[in-house]
Structure formats: C-alpha cells, structure tokens
C-alpha positions in Angstrom: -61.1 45.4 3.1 -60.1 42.2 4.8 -63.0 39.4 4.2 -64.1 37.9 7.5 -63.9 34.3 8.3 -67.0 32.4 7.4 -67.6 29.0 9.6 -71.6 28.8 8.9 -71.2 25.7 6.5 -69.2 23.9 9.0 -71.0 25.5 12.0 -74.3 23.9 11.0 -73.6 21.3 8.7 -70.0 20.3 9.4 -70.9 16.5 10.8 -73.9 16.2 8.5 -72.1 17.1 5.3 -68.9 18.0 5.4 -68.5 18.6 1.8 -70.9 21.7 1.1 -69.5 23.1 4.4 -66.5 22.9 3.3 -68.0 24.6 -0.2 -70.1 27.6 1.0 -67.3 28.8 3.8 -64.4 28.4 1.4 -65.1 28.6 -1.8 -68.2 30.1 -1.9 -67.2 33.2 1.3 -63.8 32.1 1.2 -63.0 32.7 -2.6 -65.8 34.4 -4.4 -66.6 37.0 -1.6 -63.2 37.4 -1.4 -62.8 39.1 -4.7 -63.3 42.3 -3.8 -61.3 44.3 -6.4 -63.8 42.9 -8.9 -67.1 43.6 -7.5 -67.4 45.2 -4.3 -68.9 43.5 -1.0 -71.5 46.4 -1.1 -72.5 45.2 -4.7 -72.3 41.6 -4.1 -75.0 41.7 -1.1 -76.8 43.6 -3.0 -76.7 41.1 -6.0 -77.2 37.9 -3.5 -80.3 40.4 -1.4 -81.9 40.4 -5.1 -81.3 36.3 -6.3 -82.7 35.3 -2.4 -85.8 37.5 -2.7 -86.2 36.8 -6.4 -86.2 32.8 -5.9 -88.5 33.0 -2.9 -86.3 32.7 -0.4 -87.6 35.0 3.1 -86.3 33.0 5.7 -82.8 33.5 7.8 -80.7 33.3 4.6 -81.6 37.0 3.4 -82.1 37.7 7.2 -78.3 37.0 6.9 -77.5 38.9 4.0 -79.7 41.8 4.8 -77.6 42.2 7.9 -73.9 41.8 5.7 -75.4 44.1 3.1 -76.0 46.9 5.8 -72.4 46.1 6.8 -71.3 46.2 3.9 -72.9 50.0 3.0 -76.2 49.1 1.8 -77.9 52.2 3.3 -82.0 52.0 4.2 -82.4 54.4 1.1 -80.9 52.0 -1.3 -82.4 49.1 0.1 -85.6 50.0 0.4 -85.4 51.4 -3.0 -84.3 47.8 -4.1 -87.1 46.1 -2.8 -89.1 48.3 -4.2 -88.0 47.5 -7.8 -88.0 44.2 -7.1 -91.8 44.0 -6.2 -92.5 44.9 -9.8 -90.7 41.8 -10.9 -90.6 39.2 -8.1 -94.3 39.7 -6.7 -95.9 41.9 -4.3 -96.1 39.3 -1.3 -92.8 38.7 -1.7 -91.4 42.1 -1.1 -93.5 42.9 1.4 -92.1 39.6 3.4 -88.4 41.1 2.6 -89.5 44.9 4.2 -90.5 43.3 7.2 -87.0 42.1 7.4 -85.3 45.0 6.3 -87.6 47.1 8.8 -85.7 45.1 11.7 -81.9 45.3 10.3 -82.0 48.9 9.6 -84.2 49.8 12.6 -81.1 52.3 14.1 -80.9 53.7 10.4 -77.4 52.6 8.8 -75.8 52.3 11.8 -74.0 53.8 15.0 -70.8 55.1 16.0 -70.0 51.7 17.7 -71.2 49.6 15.4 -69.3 51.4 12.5 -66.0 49.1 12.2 -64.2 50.7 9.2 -61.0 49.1 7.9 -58.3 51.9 9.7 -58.8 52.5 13.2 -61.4 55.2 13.8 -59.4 57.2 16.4 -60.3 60.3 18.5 -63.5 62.5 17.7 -61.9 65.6 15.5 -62.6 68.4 18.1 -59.2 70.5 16.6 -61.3 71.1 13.5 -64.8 70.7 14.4 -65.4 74.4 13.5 -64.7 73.6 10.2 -66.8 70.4 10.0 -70.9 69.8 10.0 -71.8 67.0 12.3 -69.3 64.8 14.2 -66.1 63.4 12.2 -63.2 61.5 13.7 -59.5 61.6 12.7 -56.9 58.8 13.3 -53.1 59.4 12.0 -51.6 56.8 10.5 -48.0 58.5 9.2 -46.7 61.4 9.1 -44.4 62.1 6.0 -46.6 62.4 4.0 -49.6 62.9 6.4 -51.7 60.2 6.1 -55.0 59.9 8.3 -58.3 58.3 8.1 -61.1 60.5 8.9 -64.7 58.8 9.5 -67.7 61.3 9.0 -71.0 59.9 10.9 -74.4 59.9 8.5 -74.8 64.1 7.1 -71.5 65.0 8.2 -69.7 67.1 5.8 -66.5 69.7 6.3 -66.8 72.9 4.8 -65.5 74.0 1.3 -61.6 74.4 1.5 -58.7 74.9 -0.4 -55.5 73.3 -0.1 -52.9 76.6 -1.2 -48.9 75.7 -1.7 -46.3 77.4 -3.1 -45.6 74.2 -5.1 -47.5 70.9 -5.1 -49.2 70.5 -2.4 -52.9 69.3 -2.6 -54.3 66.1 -1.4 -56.0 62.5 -1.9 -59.0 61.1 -0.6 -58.7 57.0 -0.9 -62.2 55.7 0.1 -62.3 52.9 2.6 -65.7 52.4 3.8 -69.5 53.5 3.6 -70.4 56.0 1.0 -69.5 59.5 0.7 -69.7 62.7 -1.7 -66.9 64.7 -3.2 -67.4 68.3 -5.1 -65.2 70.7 -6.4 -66.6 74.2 -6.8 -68.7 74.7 -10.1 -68.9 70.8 -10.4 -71.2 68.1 -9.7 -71.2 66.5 -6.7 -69.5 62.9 -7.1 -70.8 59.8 -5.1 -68.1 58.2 -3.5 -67.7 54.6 -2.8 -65.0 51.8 -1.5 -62.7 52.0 -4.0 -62.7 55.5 -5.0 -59.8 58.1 -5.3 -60.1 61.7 -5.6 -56.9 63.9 -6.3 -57.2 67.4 -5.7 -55.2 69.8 -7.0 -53.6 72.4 -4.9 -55.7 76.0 -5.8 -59.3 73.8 -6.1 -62.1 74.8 -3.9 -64.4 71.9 -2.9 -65.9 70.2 0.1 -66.1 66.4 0.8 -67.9 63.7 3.6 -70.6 61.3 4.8 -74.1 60.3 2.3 -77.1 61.5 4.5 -77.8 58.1 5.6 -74.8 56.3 6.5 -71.2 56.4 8.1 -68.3 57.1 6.0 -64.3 57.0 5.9 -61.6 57.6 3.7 -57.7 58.2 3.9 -56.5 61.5 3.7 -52.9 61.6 2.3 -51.7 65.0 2.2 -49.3 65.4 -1.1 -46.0 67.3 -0.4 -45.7 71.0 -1.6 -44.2 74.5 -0.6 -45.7 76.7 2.2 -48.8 74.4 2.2 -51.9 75.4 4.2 -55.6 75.0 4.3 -58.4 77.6 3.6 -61.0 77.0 5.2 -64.5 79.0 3.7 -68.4 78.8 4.1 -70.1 75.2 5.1 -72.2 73.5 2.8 -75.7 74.3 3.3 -78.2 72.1 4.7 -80.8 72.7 1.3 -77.9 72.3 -1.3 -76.6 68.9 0.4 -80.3 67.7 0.6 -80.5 68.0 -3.1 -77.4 66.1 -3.8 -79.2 62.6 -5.0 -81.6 64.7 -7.6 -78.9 67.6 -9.0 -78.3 66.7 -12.2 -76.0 69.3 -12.9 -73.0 71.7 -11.5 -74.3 72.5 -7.6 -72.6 75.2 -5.1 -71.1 77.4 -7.7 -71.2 79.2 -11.2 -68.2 77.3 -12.6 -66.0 80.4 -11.9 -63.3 78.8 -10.3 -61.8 78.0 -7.1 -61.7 81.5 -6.1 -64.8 82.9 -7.6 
C-alpha cells in the first residue's frame, strides 16, 4: 500500500527548525513507515498508539495516530482491547485519558463506505451476486485473463460457502489488500486475514471468505485458469457460527469430511 506524503514536520516547524522537519516527514514517515513489507502500517500504529500512551503522551500526537491506526485497520475491538492492556501497565488515568480519544475516532465504528479508501478502486456495489453474499460487497475488475477483481466486503459481510469445480486447474487466490478479513475451508478453522495475506484454494475445496465483524475489508480475487470451471454456490454462513469466530478454538462449520460432505 502506497505511504502517503507526510508534510507535518515542515508544516509546523519548517521555519523554526528545519532539520527535525526534515527528520520526522522523511526519515521518520518517509523511510521507516515506509517499510511496509516488514511490519505492517496496521502493526506499526499500533506499536507507536502503545510507546505515546505508555510515555504519557495524551495530547494531539496519539489524537493523530489514533486516527492513522483506524486507517490503517485498527478496528474499535482491538483498540479498545489495547488500552485495556495497557492500563494494567501504564496507569489507570492514563488509559482512561486515551479512551476518551479513542471514543471520538471510532465514534462511526471502523468506518463507512466513503471513508473506506482501499488500495484498488472499490468499484460498483456487487448486485450480480448479492444472492450469494451476506451484507453489501463491491466488485471492481481489474483484468480479465486471468480474472482479476478486487472485491471490498463492508464490516459482517461474508459470501456464502462455495466451491470453485474445473475439469482441470481451476481454483482461485485471495491476495489481501486492506482491513481484516476471515478465510475457512470446510472442516477447518477459520483463518484471520490481514494485509499481506494469500490464500490459495484448490479447485474441489468448500469454504467461505469476507469482512471481520467490525471493519471493512478487500482483497484481490485472481481466478486461476482450469477446464470447464464454474462456481457452486451452497448455504450462507450463519449469523451464530460467524459470531463465534474470535473464541473457536478449533475446526467450525463442518465435521472435517470434506468439501462435499
């Protein structure tokens, strides 16, 4: 994910002095933010959220990156789990200082559809296969051999278990772009999914995939070439088995029988 441009050294301090403008937007944003394939933006706001809050530090500085973690898919579960943690071992007054903040950034929960800027376009809500999906989910092509689209799921949405049949080959590749997400195959755990993430899926495996409860998520869909390929669509994932998801510790949705138990 592109790193934005950050002028907030030079914005405030540029005339005063120069040189640690120059060092927080770009070394500090510019450089160290920017090194994404070795610790994610999510983890890193979560890392600076914790030093800020740790060393005392409540005023517009974790205001600031309370706001990029939630941008970054810190959901209001996770952070308010966080602070809670923390209050154990940075003081009581403390956290209570960084809820009020946190209170006010994730007022609108994790987000809404037009706040949600995820790295590929968005596109068009996905009414062709809405029968097939729970909640709202939006598809955008990006090529077409092989298909390759990014579909966005808004907070609880979820498509319905499926298989991907072919003759030969066939199956697909989730490629996990923004937000957070779960995958399962049938008789398997559920798998939290993150920026970052790839799933391959065999052609002939029956599982389901989409948003976390609490926030937006997208991911790439590339569509691997087979023989007579098609999709199978089966039952949706039900409301009390996808509630459960953050405390099943072991194989939810199936008996481990297969894809076509």
């Amino acid at each position: 994910m592109a790193t934005e441009k950050v002028t907030a050294g030079r914005d405030a301090l540029g005339a005063f002095a120069p040189k640690f403008a120059e060092l927080n937007d770009d070394v500090l944003f510019g450089q160290v933010w920017s090194r994404e394939q070795l610790l994610s933006p999510r983890d890193r706001s979560l890392i600076t959220v914790t030093a800020l809050l740790s060393s005392g530090v409540l005023d517009s500085s974790l205001a600031f990156h309370m706001q990029k973690a939630k941008e970054n898919g810190l959901t209001k579960t996770e952070i308010a789990e966080a602070l809670t943690q923390l209050a154990f071992y940075s003081g009581w007054p403390k956290a209570w200082a960084a809820f009020r903040m946190a209170l006010e950034v994730w007022k609108d929960g994790d987000g809404q559809a037009g706040a949600f800027e995820p790295l590929f376009p968005k596109g068009a809500p996905n009414d062709a296969y809405a029968a097939y999906f729970t909640g709202r989910s939006y598809l955008h092509p990006l090529a077409e051999n092989p298909l390759v689209c990014n579909v966005t799921f808004e907070p609880g949405c979820r498509n319905y278990w499926h298989i991907h049949r072919a003759d030969a080959g066939g199956g697909q590749v989730l490629l996990c772009t923004d937000g957070q997400g779960w995958y399962q195959a049938w008789g398997e755990p559920a798998r939290r999914l993150r920026p970052g993430d790839t799933v391959v899926i065999p052609a002939g495996v029956k599982h389901w995939h989409g948003a976390a409860q609490d926030g937006w998520f997208s991911h790439l869909s590339i569509e691997v070439p087979g023989e007579n390929t098609s999709t199978q669509w089966l039952e949706p994932v039900g409301d009390a088995q996808y509630g459960a998801l953050e405390s099943c510790a072991r194989p939810c949705g199936g008996t481990g029988q297969g894809p076509d138990e």
